[in-house]
N, C-alpha and C positions, 0 to 999 in steps of 0.2 A: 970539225973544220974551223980553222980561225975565222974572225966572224969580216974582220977587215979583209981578208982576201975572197971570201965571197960577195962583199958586198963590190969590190971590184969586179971580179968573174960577171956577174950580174949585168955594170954598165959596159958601154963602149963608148968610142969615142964619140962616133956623130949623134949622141944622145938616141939611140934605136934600138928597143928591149931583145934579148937574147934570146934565142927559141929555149934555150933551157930558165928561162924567166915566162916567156910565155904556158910551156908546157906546167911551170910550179904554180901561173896563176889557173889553170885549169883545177888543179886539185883544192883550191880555194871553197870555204864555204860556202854555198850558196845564198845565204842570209848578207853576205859583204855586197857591201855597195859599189860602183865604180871609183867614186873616192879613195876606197880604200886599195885597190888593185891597180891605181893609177902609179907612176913609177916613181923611184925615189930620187928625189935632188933632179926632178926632170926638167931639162931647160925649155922643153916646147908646153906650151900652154893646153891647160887642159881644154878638150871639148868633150861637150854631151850635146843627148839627142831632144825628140820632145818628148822620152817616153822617161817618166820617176820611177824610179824604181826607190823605196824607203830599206829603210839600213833595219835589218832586224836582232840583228845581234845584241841588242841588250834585254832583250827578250827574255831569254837564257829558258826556253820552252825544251829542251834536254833536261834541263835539273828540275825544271817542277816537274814532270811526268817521268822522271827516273830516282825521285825521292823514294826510297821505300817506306814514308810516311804520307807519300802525295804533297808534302806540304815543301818547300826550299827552306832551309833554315835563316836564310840572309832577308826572305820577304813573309814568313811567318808573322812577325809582329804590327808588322803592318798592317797585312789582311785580317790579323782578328782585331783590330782597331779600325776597321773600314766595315767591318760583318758587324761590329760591335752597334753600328748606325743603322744598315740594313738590315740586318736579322736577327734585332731585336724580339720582334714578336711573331705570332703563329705564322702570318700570313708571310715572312718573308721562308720560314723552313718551308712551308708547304709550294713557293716560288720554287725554289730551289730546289725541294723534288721532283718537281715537276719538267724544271730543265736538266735534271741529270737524267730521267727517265727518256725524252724524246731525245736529248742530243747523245746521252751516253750508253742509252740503253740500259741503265741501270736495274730496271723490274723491281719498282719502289712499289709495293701497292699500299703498305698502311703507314697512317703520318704519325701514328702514338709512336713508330718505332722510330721517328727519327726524333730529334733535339736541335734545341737552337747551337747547342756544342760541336755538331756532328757538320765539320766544314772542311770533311777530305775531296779532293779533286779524285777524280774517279779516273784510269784510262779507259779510253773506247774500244774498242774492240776493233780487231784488224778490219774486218768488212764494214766498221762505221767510219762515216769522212764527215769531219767537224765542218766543211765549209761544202759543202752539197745541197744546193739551194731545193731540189726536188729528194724528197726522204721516201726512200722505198715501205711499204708495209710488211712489217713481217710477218711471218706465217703462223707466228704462234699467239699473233693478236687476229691476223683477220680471220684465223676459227672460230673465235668468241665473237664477233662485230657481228653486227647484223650488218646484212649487202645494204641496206635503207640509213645505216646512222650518217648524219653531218656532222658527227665530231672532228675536229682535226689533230686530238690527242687520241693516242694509243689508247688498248684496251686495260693494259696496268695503269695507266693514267688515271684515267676516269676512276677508276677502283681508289684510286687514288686519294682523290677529290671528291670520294663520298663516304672516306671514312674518317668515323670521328675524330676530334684535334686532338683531343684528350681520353685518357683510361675511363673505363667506366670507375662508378665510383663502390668501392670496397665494402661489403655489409658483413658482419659476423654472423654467421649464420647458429652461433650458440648464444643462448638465453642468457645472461647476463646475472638475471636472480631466477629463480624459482621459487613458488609459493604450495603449500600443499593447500587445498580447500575442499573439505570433506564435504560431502551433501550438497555441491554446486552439481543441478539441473543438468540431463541431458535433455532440454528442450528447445529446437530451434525456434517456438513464437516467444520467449523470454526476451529480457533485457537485464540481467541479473553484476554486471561491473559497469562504472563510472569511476573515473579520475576528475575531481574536483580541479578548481582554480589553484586551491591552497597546498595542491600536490597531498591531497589525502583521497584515497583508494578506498570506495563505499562496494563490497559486497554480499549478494544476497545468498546464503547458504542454507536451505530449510526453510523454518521458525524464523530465521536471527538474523539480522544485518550486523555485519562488521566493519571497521574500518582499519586503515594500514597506513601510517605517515611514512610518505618516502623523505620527509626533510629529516627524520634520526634513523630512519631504517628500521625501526622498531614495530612490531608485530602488537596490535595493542589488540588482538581476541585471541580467545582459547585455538579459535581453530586454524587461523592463519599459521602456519608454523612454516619458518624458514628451514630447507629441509637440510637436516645434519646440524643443526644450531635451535639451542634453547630458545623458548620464548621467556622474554625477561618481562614479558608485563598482560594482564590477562584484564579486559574488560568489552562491553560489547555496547552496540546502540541501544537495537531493542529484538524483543523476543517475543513474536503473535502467539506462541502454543498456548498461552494462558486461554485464548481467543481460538482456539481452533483453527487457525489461519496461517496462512503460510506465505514467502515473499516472492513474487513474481515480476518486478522489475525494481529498478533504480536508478536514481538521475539527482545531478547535482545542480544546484542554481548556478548563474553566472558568478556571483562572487565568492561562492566557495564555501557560506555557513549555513544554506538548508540544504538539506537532501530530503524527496521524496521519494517514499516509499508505494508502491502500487500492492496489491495482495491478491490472494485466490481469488476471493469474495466479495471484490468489487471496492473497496476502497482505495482512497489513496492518502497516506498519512503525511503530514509537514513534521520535519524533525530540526531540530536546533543542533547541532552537530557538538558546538564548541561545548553545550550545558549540559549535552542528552537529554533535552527535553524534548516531548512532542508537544507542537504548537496547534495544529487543527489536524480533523478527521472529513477528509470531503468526500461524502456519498454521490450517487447517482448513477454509477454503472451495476449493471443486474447479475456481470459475470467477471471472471478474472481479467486485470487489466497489466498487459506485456506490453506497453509501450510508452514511455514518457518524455517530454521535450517541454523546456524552459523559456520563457519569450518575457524577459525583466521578472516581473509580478505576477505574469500570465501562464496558469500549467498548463497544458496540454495532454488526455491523457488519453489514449487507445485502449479500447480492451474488446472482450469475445463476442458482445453483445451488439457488436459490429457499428457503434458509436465513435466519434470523439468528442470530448467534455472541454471546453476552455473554460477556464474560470482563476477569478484575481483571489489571490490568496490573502490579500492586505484587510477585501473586503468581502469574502466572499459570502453573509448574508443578506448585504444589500447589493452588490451588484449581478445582475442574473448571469447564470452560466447559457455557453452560445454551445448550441447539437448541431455537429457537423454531421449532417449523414450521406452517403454513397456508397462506402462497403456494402458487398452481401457476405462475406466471411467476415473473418478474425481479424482485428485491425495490428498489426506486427512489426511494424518500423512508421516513426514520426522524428522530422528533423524540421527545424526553422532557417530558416536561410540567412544569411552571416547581416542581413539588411533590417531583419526582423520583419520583414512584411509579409513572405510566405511561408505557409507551411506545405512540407511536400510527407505525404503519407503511402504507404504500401503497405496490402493485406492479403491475404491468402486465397481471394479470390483473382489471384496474378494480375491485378489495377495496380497501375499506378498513379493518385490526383498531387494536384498544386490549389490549395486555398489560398485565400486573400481573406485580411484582416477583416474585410467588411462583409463577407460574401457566407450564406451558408452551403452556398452550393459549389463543387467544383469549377474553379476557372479553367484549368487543365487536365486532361485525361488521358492516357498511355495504356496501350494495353496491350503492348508487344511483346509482352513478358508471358511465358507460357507455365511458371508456376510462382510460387506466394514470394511477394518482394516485401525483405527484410531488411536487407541494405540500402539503405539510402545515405548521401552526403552531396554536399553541396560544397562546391570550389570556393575559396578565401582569394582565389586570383581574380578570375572570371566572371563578372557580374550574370547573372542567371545562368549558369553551369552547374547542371544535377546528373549527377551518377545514382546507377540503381544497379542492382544484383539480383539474376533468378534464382530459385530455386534449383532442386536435384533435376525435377522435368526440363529446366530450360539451362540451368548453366551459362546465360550470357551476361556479360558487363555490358550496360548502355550507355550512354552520355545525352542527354538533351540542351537542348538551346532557349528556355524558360520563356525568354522572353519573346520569341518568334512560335513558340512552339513546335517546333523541328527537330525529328532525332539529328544525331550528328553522327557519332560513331558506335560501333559495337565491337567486342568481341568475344570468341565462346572461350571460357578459363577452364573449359573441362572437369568442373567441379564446382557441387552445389555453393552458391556465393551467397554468404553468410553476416557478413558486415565489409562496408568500406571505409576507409576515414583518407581525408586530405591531408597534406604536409602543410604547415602553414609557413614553411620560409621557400620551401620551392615546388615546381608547379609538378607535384607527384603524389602519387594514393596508394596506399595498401588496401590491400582484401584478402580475407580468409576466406575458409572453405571446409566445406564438408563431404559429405561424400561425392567420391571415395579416396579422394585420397588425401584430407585434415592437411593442408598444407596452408602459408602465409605466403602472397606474393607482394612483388612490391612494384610499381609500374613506374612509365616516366609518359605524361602526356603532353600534349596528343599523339604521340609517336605509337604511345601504346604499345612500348618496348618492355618487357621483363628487366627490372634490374634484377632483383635477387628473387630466391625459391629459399624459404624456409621452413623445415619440418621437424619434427619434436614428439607432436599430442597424437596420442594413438586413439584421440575420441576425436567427431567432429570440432570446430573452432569454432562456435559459436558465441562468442564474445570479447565483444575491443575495446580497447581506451586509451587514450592517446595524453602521454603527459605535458602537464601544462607548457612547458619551456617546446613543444615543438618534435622533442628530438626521440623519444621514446616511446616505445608501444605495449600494455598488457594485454595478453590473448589468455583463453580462458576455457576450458574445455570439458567435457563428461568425464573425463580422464585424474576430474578432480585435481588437475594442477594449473595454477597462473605461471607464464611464464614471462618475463621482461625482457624487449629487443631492442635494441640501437639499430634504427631501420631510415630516421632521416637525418638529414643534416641541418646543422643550426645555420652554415653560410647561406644569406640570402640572397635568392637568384638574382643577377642582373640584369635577366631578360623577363621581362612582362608581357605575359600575355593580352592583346591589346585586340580591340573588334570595335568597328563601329558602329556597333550596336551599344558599345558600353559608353554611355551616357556621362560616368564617372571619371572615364580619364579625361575628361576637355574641361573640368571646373578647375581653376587654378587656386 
């Protein structure tokens, strides 16, 4: 139809819209304002009422929800330049699941799956109405709700908003090196690996102590042998058989160039690592001593005679050594506290004490443990936070509060706990185990969540060491193999463990 003769058809003369004008404004969009359906070139002045009615039409709410991208192409760049300020970070994805779930019924429950990328408009679903100020509950959340919650988010909500921001994080569950080590002990009251400062690896195999530099990779004993590759260079520390004697622990000083050696027969030897020389021979225990712990100049040493021996090694015939005594068994695991003030011991009379520098007697006493505690470590985060490990009879991880004297947490690892060691960049610990099932876990506290399960040693895990840098772990088994893990991370956490009880965080 010409357009000039409808727009005639349309007027008349006395300026009064035509029913066939009225009946075209009927099919009019509903979003048009009266403005716009008012008539054309009309000589009577327009009237309105008091009621607004706003123009919607530029809206254009057909094309964003009939994109088959969700997204309009004309206001695309916009919105990711408007998200770009808002949903920046976690907190704005984890918004915005949360209002697609209550307004669109979306059924988001975990936020690892969404991205700060992930900015499609979702449709609602025909029985959901975006402007419905009372929201019905639906039937496939109020099964899971308890009749008692005050929540006013849905049951995928919540699920929502309690799971992690992030992936957990990735551990390789294969050894990374392998070591072969003939004549390493099947005995859980040993101490037979250490990992120096200087990143060299002291162990005790028989007769002979060896060592292993991880700065060239290089196997410097007969018996270390990288398996499937030559040993390019053969020498050792030292060798008791001359002596009839044999090695039952090892521990390295703080700075990385003595290691003592403990033996069957009650000695403990000072060795010079860089010269292979031995510097002293400190007597005084009457039977084999499995336990050694470093404090500067101060050894500390456990052994069966149900003793421990402190003594300066700078001077040790003039300064008298201090007899700690309270064990009635085999003294088995000794650790110094990252402060240097205490020491915390455990023996197979399933005790566990806390000494102080001045004290002969126990300050602290635990005796929750229902078999011989081995594992001991003490937290780099948490000022007086002590982990212990039972035995096969008791199988649980504990955690204490040192300074209050207070257990905190526990839980059962289902298998004999064998040694623990802390991460020193974040607040997580591994622990081995032995029977029955020789596995490595790796935990995240205080959640006391499993991050990884690693298995390998078909003998119990009776020995740890954790390398210098943080990031690396040797485990050690009857099985006669060391094995090497990437089990922590070098990023250091940005959240700190913080109590006030700890004294240290308020000194500026």
């Amino acid at each position: 139809m010409d357009p000039e003769y409808e727009r005639r058809l349309l007027r008349q003369k006395n300026g009064q819209i035509s029913p066939y004008k009225q009946q075209l404004d009927r099919t009019l969009s509903p979003y048009s304002s009266p403005v716009q359906r008012s008539p054309v070139n009309s000589p009577q002045k327009d009237k309105y009422g008091d009621r607004f009615i706003p123009s919607r039409a530029g809206a254009k709410w057909a094309i964003d929800f009939g994109s088959p991208n969700g997204v309009s192409p004309e206001s695309q760049q916009n919105r990711k330049a408007r998200d770009a300020t808002t949903d920046s970070n976690k907190d704005g994805v984890a918004y915005n699941s949360l209002l697609k779930n209550e307004l669109l019924n979306a059924g988001i429950e975990d936020l690892k799956a969404q991205s700060p990328d992930d900015r499609r408009i979702l449709v609602p679903s025909e029985s959901k109405n975006l402007f419905k100020y009372k929201v019905k509950r639906r039937l496939s959340d109020s099964s899971d709700l308890s009749p008692y919650s005050l929540s006013p988010v849905s049951n995928k909500s919540q699920k929502l908003l309690r799971s992690p921001r992030k992936a957990i994080r990735k551990i390789s569950k294969i050894p990374f090196k392998v070591l072969d080590a003939p004549e390493l002990q099947d005995d859980f009251y040993l101490n037979l690996v250490d990992w120096s400062s200087q990143n060299v690896l002291s162990v005790g195999l028989g007769t002979c102590v060896y060592l292993w530099s991880a700065c060239t990779s290089q196997d410097i004993s007969p018996k270390l042998m990288y398996k499937k590759a030559p040993c390019p260079k053969v020498t050792r520390l030292c060798d008791l058989s001359c002596d009839g004697d044999s090695v039952t622990s090892v521990s390295w000083n703080e700075r990385g160039n003595y290691v003592a050696v403990g033996t069957h027969k009650g000695f403990v030897q000072i060795w010079d690592a860089a010269a292979s020389k031995k510097i002293s021979t400190l007597e005084g225990h009457s039977a084999r001593v499995g336990a050694l712990a470093w404090n500067a100049d101060m050894l500390s040493s456990g052994s069966r005679d149900r003793l421990i021996l402190q003594r300066d090694i700078k001077t040790p015939s003039s300064m008298p050594e201090r007899r700690l005594q309270g064990h009635r068994q085999e003294v088995c695991g000794l650790k110094w506290s990252p402060d240097h003030q205490h020491l915390a011991s455990g023996g197979n009379d399933n005790k566990l004490f806390v000494w102080n520098m001045n004290s002969c007697q126990p300050i602290q006493t635990y005796t929750e443990h229902l078999a011989a505690v081995k594992a001991i470590a003490w937290s780099p985060h948490q000022h007086g936070l002590l982990a212990s490990g039972g035995g096969t009879a008791d199988r649980y991880m504990r955690f204490w509060n040192t300074l209050t004297g207070q257990p905190l947490q526990c839980i059962d690892t289902g298998s004999q706990v064998c040694n623990l060691a802390w991460s020193k960049h974040a607040n997580e610990l591994v622990s081995t185990h032995g029977y029955s099932q020789n596995q490595i876990l790796v935990w995240k506290y205080p959640s006391l969540v499993q991050i990884a399960k690693l298995t390998g040693h078909s003998y119990r895990v009776l020995y740890l060491a954790t390398s210098p840098d943080g990031e690396a772990i040797v485990t050690g088994a009857g099985d006669e193999t060391l094995r090497f893990w990437n089990v922590f991370s070098k990023t250091r956490s940005t959240k700190e463990s913080k109590s006030v009880l700890n004294m240290f965080t308020s000194i500026r």
